[in-house]
Structures are given as structure tokens and as C-alpha cells.
C-alpha positions as CSV (number, residue, x, y, z in Angstrom):
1,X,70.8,27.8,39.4
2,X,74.2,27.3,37.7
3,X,75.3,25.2,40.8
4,X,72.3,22.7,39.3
5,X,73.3,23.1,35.9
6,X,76.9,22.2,36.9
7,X,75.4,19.0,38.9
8,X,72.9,17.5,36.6
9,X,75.5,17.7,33.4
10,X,77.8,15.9,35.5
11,X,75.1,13.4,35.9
12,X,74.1,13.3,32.1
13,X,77.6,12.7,31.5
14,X,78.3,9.7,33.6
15,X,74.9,8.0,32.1
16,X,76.4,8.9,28.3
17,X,79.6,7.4,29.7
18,X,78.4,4.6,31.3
19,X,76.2,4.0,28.2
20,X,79.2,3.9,26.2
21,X,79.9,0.4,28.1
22,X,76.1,-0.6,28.4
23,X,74.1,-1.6,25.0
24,X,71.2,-0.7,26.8
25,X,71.6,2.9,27.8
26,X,71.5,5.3,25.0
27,X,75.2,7.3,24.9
28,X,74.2,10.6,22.5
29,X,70.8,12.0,24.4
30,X,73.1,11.7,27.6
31,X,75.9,13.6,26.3
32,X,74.1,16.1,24.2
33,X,72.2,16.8,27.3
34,X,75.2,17.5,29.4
35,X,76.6,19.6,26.8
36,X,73.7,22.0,26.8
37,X,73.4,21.9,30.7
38,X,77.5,22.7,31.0
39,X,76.6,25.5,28.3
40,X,73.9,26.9,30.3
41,X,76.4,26.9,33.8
42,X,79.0,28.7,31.8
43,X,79.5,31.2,29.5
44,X,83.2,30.8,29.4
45,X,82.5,26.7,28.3
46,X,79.6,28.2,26.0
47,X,81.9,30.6,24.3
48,X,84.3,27.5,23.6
49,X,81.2,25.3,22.3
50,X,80.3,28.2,19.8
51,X,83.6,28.3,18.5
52,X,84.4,25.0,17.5
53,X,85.0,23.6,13.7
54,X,81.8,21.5,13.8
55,X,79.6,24.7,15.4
56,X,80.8,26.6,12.4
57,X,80.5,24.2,10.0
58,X,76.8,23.3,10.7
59,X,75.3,24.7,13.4
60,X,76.2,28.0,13.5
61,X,73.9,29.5,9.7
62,X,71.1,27.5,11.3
63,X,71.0,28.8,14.5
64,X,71.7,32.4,13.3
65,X,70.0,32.7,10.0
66,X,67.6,29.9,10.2
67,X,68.5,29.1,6.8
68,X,70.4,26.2,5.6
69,X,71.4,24.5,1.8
70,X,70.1,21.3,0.7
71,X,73.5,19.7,1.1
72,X,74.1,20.9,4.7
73,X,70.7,19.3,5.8
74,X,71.5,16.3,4.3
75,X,74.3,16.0,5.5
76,X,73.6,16.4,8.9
77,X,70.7,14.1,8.3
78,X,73.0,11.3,7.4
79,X,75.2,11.8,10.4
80,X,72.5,11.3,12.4
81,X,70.9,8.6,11.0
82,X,74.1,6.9,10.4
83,X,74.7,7.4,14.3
84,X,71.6,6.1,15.7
């Protein structure tokens, strides 16, 4: 099962790659995609996810609390939005 976790994130991440290059292919679906696949192959590279700044910073009370501030969410929102 890992072996096809290890094999489709590859895939996701040439498409986000690719669609980096390409208007027409969407770039953050693709590599958020592979980043949860690559997670779910390894729990040494999911370890490393959890502990980065950005995890911390706004991820992390969500996941674990399921609770976040006003400012947080908008913030996040924002990113997004300003993204797509």
C-alpha cells in the first residue's frame, strides 16, 4: 500500500510541476495531493510535515483542538483566496 502511495505522489507532483509551466493545469490540488500521499507512505516525511513553521503556525490548533481565532481563519482564508 505505501509502494502506491510512494507512486501516485510522484505522479501528483509532476502534474503540480508541469502545471507550474501550463496555464491550464491547476499547480496547488496537484501538490497538496502529493503531499498528503508522501505523508501517508512515510511516517519519517510525515513527522517532518508536522513540524514545520507553517504546520505550527496554522494548522496544527485546528487539527488538534478543532478550534481556531477569528484572525487565524481569516488569514488563512486570504491566503487561499489570494492564491487561487
Amino acid at each position: 500500500m505505501k509502494i502506491l502511495f510512494i507512486i501516485f505522489g510522484i505522479i501528483s507532483f509532476i502534474l503540480g510541476a508541469i502545471g507550474v509551466v501550463l496555464p491550464i493545469l491547476p499547480t496547488t490540488p496537484f501538490l497538496l495531493l502529493s503531499a498528503f500521499l508522501f505523508s501517508k507512505s512515510s511516517d519519517r516525511f510525515h513527522e517532518y510535515l508536522i513540524q514545520t513553521k507553517l504546520y505550527q503556525k496554522y494548522i496544527n490548533e485546528m487539527v488538534i483542538e478543532r478550534k481556531t481565532t477569528r484572525k487565524k481563519r481569516n488569514q488563512s482564508l486570504f491566503t487561499v483566496t489570494l492564491i487561487f
